[in-house]
C-alpha positions as CSV (number, residue, x, y, z in Angstrom):
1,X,116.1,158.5,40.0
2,X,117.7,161.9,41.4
3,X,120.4,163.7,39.7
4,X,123.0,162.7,42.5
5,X,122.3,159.1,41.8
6,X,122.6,159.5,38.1
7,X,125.6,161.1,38.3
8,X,126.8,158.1,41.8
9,X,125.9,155.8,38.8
10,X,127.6,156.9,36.2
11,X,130.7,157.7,38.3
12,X,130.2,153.9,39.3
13,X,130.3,152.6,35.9
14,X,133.4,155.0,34.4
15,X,135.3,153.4,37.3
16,X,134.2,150.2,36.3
17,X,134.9,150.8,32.8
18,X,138.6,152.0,33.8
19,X,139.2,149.2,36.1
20,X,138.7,146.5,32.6
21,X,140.6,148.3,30.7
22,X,143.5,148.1,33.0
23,X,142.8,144.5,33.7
24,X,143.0,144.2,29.9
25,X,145.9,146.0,29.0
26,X,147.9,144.1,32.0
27,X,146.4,140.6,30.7
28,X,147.3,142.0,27.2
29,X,150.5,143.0,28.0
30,X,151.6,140.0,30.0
31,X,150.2,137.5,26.4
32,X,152.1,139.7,24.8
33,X,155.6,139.0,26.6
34,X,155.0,135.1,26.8
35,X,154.6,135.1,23.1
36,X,157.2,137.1,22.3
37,X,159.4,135.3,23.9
38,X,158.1,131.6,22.9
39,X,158.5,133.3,19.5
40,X,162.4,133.2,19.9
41,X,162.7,129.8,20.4
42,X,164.6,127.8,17.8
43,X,162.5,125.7,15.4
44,X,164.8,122.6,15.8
45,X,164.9,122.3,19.9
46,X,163.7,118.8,21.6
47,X,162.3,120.8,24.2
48,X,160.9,124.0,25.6
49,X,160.3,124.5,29.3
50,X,158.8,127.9,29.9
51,X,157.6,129.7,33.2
52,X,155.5,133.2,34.0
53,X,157.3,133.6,37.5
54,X,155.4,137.0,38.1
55,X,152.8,134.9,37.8
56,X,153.6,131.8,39.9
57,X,154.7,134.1,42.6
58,X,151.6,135.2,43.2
59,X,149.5,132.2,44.1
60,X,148.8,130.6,47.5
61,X,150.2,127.1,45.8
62,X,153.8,128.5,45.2
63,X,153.8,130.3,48.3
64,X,153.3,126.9,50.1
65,X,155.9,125.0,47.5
66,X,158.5,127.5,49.2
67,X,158.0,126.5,52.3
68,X,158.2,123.2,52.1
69,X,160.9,123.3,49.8
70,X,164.4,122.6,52.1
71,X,166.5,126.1,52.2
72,X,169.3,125.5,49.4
73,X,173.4,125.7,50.5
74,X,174.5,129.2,49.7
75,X,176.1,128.8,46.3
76,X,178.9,131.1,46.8
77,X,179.3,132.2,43.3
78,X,175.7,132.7,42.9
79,X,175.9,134.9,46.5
80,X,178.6,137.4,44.9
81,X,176.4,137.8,42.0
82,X,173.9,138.8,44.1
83,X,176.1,141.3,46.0
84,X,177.4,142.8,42.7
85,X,174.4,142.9,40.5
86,X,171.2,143.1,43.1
87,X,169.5,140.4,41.0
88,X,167.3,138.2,43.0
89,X,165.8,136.1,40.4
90,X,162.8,135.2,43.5
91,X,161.9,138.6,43.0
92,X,162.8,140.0,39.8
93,X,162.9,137.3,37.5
94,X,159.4,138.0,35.3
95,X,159.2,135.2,33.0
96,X,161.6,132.3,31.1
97,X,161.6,130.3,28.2
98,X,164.5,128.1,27.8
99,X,165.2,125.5,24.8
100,X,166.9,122.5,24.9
101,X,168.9,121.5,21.2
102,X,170.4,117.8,20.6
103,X,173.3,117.8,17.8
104,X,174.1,113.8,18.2
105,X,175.8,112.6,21.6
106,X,175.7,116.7,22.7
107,X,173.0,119.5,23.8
108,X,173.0,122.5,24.4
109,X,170.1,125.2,25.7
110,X,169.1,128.9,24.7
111,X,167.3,130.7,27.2
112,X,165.1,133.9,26.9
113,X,164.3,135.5,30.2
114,X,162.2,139.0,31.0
115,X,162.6,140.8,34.5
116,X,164.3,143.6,36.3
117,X,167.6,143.6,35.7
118,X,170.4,146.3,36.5
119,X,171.9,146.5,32.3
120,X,174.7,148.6,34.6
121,X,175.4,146.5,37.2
122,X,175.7,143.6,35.4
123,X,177.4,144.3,32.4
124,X,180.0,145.6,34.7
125,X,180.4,142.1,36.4
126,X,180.6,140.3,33.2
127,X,183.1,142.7,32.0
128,X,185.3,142.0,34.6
129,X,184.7,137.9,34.5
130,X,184.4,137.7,30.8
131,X,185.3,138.3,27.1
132,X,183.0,140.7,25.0
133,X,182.7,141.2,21.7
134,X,179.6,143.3,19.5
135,X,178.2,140.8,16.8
136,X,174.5,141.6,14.7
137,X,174.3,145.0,16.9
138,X,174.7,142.7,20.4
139,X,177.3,142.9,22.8
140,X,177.8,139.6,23.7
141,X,179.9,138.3,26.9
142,X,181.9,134.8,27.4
143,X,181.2,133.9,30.9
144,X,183.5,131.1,31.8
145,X,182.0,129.0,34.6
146,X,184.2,128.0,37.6
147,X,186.1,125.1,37.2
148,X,184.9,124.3,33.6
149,X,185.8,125.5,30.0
150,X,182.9,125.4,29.0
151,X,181.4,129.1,28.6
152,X,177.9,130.9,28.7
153,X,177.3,133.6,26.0
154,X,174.6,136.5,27.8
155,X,173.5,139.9,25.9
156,X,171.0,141.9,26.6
157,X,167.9,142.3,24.4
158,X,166.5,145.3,26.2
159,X,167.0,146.9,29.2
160,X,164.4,144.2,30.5
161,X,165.2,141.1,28.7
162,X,168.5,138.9,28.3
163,X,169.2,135.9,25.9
164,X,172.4,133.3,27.0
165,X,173.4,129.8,25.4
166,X,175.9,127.5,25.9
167,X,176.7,127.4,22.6
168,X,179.2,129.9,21.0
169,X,177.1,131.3,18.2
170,X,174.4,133.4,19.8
171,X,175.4,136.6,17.9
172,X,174.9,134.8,14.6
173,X,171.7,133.2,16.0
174,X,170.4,136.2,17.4
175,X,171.5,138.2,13.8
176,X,170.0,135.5,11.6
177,X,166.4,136.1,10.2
178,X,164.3,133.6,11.8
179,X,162.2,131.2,9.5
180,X,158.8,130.4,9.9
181,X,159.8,126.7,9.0
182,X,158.8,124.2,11.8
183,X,157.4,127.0,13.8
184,X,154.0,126.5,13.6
185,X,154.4,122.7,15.4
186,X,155.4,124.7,18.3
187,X,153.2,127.8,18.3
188,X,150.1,125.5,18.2
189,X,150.9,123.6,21.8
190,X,152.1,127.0,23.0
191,X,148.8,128.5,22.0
192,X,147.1,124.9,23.4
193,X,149.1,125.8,27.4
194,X,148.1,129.4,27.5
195,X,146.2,129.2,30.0
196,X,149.1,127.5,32.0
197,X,151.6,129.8,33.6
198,X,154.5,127.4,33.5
199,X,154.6,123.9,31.1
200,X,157.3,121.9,28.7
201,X,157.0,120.9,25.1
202,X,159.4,117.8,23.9
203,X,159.3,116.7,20.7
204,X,159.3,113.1,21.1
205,X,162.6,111.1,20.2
206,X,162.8,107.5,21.4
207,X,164.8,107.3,24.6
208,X,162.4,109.0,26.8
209,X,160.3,105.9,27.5
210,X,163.2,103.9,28.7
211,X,164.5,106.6,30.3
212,X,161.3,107.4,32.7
213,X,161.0,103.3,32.9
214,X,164.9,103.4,35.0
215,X,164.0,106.0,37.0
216,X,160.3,104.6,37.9
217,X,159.5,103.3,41.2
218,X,159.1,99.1,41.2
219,X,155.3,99.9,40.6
220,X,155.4,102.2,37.9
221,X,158.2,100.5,36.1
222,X,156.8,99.1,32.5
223,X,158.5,98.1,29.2
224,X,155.1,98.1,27.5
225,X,155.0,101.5,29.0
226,X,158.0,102.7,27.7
227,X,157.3,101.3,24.5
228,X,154.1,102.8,24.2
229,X,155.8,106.1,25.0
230,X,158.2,106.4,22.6
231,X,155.7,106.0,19.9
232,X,154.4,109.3,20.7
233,X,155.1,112.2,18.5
234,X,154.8,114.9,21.4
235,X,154.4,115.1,25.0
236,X,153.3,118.2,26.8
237,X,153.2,118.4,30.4
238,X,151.5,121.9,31.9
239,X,151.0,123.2,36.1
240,X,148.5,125.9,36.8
241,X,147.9,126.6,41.1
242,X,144.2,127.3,42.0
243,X,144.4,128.6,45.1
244,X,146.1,126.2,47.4
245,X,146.7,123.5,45.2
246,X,148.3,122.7,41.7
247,X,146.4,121.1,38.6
248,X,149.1,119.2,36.7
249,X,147.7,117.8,32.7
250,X,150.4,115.4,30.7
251,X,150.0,114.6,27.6
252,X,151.0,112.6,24.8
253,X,150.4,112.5,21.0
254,X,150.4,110.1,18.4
255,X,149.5,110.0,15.0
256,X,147.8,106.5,15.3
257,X,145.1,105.6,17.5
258,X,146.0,102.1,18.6
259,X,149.5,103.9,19.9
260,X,146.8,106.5,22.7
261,X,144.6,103.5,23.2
262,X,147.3,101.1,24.0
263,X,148.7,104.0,26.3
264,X,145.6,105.2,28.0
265,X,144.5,100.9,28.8
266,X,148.6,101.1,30.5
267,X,148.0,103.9,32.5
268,X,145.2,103.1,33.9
269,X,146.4,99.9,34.5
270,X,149.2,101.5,36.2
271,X,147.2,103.8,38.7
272,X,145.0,100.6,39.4
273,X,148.4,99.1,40.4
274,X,150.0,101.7,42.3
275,X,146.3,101.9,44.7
276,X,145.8,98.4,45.5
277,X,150.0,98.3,46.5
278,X,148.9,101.5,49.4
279,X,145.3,99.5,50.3
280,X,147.5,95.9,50.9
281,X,147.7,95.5,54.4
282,X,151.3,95.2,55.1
283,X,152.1,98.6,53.6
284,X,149.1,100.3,55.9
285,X,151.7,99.1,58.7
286,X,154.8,100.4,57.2
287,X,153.8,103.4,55.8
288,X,153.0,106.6,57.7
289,X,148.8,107.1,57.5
290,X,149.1,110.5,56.5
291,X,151.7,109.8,53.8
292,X,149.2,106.8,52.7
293,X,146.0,109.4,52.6
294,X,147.8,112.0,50.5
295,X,149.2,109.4,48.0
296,X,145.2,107.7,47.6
297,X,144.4,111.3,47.4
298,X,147.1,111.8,44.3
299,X,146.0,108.8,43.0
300,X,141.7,109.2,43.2
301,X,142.7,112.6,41.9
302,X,143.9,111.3,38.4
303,X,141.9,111.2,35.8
304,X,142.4,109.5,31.7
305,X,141.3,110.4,28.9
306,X,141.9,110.7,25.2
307,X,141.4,113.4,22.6
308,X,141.2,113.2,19.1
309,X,142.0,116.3,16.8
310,X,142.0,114.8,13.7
311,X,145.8,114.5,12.7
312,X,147.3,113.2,15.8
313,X,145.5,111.2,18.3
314,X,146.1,112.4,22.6
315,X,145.9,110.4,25.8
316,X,145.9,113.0,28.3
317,X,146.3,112.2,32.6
318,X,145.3,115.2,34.6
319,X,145.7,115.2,38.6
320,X,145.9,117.5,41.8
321,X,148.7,117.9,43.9
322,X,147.6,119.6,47.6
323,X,149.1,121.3,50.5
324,X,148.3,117.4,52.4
325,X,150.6,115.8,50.0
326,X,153.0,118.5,50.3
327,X,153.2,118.2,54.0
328,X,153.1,114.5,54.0
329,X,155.9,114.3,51.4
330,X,157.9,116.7,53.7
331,X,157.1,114.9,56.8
332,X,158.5,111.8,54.8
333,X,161.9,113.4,53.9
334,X,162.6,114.1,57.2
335,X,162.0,110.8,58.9
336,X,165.6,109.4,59.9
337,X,166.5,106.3,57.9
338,X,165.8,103.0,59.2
339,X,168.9,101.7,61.0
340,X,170.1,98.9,58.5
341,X,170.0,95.6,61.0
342,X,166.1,96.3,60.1
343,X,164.6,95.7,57.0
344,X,163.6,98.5,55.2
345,X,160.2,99.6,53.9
346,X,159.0,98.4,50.5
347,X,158.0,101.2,48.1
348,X,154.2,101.2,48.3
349,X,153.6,101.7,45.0
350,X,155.4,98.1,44.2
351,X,153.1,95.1,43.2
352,X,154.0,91.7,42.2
353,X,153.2,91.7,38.5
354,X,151.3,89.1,36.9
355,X,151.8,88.3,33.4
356,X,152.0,91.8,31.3
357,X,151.8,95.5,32.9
């Protein structure tokens, strides 16, 4: 080989070189943040919901999601803060993580959130809308929402990062030296979605079973369902978009095997269900084709399984939501109601039930 192409190659392979360490650093730098901030969440919360909006915004999936999604009405408080502070959180909100916190009959949140924010700006609006008051080194503002007593506390962090609660103590949360206690139930599913740039953790109570069973379509609507699901210790439920489409993974934990089994046997059951209601012949008249293809398509898509890592016992259901069902589910929103001297459409999902779900 000549001395150009040594020296071509070599050139080549510096670039190279550079080019994964960059990648590195930025993939480094981005774990870095998401943990960070998961870290701040509050060892007692029911829930945690957290998104990597830089992230999201970048894929084909979310691009689509937009539009299809129908334009919102212009909040008009919501417009002013735009005005005043610049902040477009479609553009320069980074990443969230917000926890939800249960103290009997009430609940409050606390919500971490990275991005590009104007410290300035909007400081100066809450300033002029708000109480402040420094507590633990934090300058903390009172926003009172319109109409309601009720008030959100913001600070900033960083120049980059703001925390705000509902709850009146976020200078002595923020001040307080955070225990390791309880932490490392959550760290584990957080480490177990990384790979997901936007998922929720709940830590089971029982309620959420007969809460998804009232809001269930006819079809989907269980009470050996719900049961089954409050049994669980845990449910996780994670979205990652691959180019035009979205990979969506639930899952559920127990600490007994017959509680998974018992729930995997149900769902299964309950996707059976759900595809024999959109193959009966009466709903391939009543329902759109389209609409029909992309719900078969959900459903074919879903998959059941179960997992067992030693101490607790998963049944996990993993599926694929597309651009067709997005279109089709948009096409079906914007069909005008049927007039009501006509019967209207049964949801084709619903079966007659025989005997047990």
């Amino acid at each position: 080989m000549s001395k150009r192409k040594w020296i071509a190659a070599a050139g080549l392979l510096v670039l190279s070189a550079a080019g994964y360490y960059v990648y590195q650093r930025r993939a480094a730098g981005r774990s870095f943040g998401r943990n960070n901030l998961l870290e701040m969440m509050p060892a007692d919360a029911s829930a945690v919901v957290f998104a990597d909006v830089a992230e999201l915004r970048s894929t084909p999936f979310v691009a689509e999601l937009f539009a299809w999604a129908p334009e919102p009405e212009p909040d008009e408080d919501y417009t002013k803060f735009l005005n005043e502070t610049g902040f477009h959180y479609e553009r320069d909100l980074d990443r969230i993580a917000i926890a939800f916190q249960k103290n009997g009959q009430d609940s409050a949140f606390f919500a971490v959130a990275d991005g590009r924010f104007d410290r300035q700006k909007i400081s100066a609006v809450a300033n002029k809308s708000s109480t402040a008051e420094t507590l633990a080194g934090h300058e903390i503002f009172a926003i009172s929402e319109s109409g309601d007593a009720k008030k959100i506390y913001l600070t900033f962090l960083s120049n980059d990062r703001i925390a705000l609660t509902d709850r009146a103590d976020l200078g002595q949360s923020l001040g307080k030296k955070r225990s390791d206690d309880g932490k490392q139930e959550w760290r584990s599913r957080f480490e177990r979605l990384g790979g997901s740039p936007v998922f929720a953790v709940i830590r089971q109570d029982a309620g959420t079973g007969e809460a998804l069973t009232e809001r269930a379509p006819g079809g989907f609507s269980s009470p050996q369902l719900s049961t089954a699901l409050d049994r669980l210790q845990w449910i996780t439920l994670a979205g990652k978009p691959e180019n035009d489409r979205l990979h969506v993974v639930a899952e559920g934990e127990s600490a007994t095997e017959d509680t998974t089994n018992q729930l995997a046997d149900l769902l299964n059951g309950v996707l059976a269900l759900a595809e024999a209601g959109l193959n009966d012949v009466k709903t391939r008249q009543q329902l759109d084709p389209s609409l029909r293809e992309a719900y078969l398509a959900l459903l074919k898509s879903a998959d059941v399984s179960k997992i067992d890592r030693g101490d607790t016992k998963s049944v996990r259901i993993a599926f694929e939501i597309t651009p067709a069902f997005l279109e089709s589910a948009r096409r079906a929103s914007i069909v005008p109601a049927a007039p009501s001297n006509k019967p209207v459409p049964a949801n084709p999902a619903t079966r007659p039930k025989k005997g047990s779900s």
